[in-house]
C-alpha positions as YAML, in Angstrom:
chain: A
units: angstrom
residues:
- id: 1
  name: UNK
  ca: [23.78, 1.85, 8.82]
- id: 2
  name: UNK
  ca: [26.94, 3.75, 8.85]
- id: 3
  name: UNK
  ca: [27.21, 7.37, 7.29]
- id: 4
  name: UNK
  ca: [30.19, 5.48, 5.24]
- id: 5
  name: UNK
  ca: [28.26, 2.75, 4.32]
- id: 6
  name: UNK
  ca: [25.07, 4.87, 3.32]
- id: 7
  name: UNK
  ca: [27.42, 6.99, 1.21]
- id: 8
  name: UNK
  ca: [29.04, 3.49, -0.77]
- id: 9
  name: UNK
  ca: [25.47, 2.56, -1.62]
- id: 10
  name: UNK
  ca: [24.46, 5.90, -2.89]
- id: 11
  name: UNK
  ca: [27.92, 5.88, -5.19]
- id: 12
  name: UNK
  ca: [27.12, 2.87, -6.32]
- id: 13
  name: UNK
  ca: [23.85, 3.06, -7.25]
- id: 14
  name: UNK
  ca: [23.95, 6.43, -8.80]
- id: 15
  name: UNK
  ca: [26.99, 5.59, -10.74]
- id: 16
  name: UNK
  ca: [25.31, 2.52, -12.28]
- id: 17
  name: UNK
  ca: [21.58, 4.33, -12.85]
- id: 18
  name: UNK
  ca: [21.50, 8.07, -13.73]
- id: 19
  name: UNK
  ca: [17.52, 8.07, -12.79]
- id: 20
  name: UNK
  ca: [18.30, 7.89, -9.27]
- id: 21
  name: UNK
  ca: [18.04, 11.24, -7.71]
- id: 22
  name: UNK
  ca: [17.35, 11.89, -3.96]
- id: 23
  name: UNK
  ca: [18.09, 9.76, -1.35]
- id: 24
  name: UNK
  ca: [17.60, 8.79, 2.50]
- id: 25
  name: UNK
  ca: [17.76, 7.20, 5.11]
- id: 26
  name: UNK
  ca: [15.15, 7.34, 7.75]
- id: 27
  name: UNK
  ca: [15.71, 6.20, 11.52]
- id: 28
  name: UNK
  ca: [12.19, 4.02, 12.59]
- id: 29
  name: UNK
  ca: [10.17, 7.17, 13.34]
- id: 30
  name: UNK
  ca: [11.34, 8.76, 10.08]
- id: 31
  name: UNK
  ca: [14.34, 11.51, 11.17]
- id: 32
  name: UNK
  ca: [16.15, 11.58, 8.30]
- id: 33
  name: UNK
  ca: [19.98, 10.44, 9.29]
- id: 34
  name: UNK
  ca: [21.58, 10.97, 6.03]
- id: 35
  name: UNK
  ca: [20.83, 12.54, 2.75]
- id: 36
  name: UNK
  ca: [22.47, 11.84, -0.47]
- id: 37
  name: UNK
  ca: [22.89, 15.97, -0.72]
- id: 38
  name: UNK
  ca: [21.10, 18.64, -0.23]
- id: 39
  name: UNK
  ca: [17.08, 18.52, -1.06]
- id: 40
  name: UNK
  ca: [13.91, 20.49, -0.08]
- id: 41
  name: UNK
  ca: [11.95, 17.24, 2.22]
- id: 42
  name: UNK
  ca: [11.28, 18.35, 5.41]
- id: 43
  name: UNK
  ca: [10.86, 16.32, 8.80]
- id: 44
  name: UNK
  ca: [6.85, 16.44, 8.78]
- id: 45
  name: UNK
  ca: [6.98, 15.22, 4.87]
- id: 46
  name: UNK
  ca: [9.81, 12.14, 5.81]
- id: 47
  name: UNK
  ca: [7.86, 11.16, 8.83]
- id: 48
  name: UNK
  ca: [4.19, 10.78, 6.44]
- id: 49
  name: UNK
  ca: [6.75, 8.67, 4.12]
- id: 50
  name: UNK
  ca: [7.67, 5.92, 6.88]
- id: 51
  name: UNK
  ca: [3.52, 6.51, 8.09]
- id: 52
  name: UNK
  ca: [2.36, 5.40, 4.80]
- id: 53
  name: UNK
  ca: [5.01, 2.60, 3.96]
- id: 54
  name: UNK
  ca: [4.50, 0.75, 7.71]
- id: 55
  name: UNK
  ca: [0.52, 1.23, 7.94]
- id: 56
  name: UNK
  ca: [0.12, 0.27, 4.20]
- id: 57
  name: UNK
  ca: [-1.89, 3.12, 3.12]
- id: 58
  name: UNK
  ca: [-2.41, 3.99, -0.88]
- id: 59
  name: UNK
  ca: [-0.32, 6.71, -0.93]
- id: 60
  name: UNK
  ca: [2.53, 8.97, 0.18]
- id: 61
  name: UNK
  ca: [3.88, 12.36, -0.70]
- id: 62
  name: UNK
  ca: [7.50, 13.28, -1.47]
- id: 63
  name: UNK
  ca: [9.13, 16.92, -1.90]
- id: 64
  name: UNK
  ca: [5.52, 17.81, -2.93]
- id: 65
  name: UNK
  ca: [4.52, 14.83, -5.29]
- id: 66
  name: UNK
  ca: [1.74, 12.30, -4.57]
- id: 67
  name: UNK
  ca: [2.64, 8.70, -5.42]
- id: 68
  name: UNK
  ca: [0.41, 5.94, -5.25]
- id: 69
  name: UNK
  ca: [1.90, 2.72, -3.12]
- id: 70
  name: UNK
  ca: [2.20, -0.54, -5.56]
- id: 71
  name: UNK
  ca: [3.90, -2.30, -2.89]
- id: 72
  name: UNK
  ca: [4.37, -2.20, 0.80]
- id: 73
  name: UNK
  ca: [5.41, -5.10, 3.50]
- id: 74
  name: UNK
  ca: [7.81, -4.81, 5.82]
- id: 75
  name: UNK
  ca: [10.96, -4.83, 4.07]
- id: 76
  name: UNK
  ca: [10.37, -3.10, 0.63]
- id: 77
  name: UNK
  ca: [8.23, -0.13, -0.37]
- id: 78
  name: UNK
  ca: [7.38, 0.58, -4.45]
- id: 79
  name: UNK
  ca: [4.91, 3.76, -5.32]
- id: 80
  name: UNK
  ca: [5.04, 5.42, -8.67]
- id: 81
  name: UNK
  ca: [3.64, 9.34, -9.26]
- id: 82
  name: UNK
  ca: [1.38, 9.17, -11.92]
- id: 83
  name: UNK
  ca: [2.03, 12.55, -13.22]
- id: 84
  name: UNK
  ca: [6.01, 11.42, -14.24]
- id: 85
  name: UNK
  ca: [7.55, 12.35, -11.38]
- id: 86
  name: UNK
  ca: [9.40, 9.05, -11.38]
- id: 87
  name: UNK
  ca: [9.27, 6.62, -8.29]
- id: 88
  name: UNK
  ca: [10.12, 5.94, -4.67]
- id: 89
  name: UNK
  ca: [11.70, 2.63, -4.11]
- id: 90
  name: UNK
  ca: [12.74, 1.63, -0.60]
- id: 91
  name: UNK
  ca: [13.97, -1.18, 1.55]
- id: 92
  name: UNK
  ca: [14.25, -1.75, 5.24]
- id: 93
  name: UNK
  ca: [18.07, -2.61, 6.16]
- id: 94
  name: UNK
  ca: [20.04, -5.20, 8.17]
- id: 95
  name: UNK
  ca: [20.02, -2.22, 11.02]
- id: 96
  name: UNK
  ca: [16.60, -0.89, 10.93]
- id: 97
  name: UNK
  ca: [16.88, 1.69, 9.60]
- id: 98
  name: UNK
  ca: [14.95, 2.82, 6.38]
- id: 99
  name: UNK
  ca: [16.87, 3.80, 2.60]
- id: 100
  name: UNK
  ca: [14.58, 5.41, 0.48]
- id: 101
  name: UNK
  ca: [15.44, 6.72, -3.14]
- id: 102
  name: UNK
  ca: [13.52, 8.63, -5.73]
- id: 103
  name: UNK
  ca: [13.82, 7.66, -9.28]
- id: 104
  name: UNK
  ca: [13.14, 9.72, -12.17]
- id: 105
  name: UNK
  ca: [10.70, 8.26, -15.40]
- id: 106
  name: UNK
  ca: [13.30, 8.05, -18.45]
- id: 107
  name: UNK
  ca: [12.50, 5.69, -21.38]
- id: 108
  name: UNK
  ca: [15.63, 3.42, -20.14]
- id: 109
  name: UNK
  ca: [14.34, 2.87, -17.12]
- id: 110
  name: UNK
  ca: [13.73, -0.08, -14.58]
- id: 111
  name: UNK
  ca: [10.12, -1.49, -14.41]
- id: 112
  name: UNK
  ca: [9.24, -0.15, -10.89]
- id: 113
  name: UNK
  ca: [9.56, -3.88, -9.20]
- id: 114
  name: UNK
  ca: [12.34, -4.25, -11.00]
- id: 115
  name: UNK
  ca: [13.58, -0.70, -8.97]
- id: 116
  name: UNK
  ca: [12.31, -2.06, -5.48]
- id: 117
  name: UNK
  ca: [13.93, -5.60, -6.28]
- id: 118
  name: UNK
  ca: [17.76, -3.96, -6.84]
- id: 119
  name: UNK
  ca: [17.12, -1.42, -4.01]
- id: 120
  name: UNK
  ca: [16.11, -4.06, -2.04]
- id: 121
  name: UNK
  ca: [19.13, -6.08, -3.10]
- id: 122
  name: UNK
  ca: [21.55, -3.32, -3.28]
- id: 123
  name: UNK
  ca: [20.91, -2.51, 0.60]
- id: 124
  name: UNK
  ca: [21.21, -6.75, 1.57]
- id: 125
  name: UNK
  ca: [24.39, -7.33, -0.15]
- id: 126
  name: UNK
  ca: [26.97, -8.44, 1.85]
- id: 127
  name: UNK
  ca: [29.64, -7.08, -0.66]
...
């Protein structure tokens, strides 16, 4: 994925939902190529992201927070920090390459599948 394209889908997703906070996007081995702006995640904490997601382990860490995995195969990714730290929804794109966002708990917020579904979706579309 493009650095313009990246930057469309991160407009558009944090125009329409206010929860979503960080994002990336991860080459295969989990360099990050783009950030949404600047956040504290370093290479050694991105690279244990893309570990978890593509082994399937139960969890994975993000800017310090542990989140347990709900879902992974090999085009999503749904885990959820128990401790309201929000979520990290994530979706494999046409390129392979890896877009991973962190969305924070509010009380108008998206069911977690119902994150990784429109993440998933939002990276697919053809629009």
């Amino acid at each position: 994925m493009n650095e313009a394209k990246f930057k469309e889908l991160v407009n558009k997703i944090k125009s329409e939902y206010d929860q979503v906070k960080e994002v990336l996007l991860l080459d295969p081995t989990g360099n990050v190529i783009y950030k949404s702006e600047e956040f504290p995640i370093d290479e050694k904490e991105t690279k244990g992201v893309l570990d978890s997601w593509k082994n399937m382990k139960s969890s994975l860490n993000f800017m310090g927070n542990r989140y347990v995995i709900l879902k992974w195969d090999d085009i999503q990714l749904a885990a959820k920090n128990i401790g309201g730290k929000g979520n990290i929804c994530g979706s494999i794109t046409p390129e392979g390459d890896y877009f991973v966002a962190h969305i924070e708990d509010s009380e108008n917020t998206l069911l977690l599948i119902e994150w990784s579904i429109m993440v998933n979706k939002l990276v697919w579309d053809k629009d």
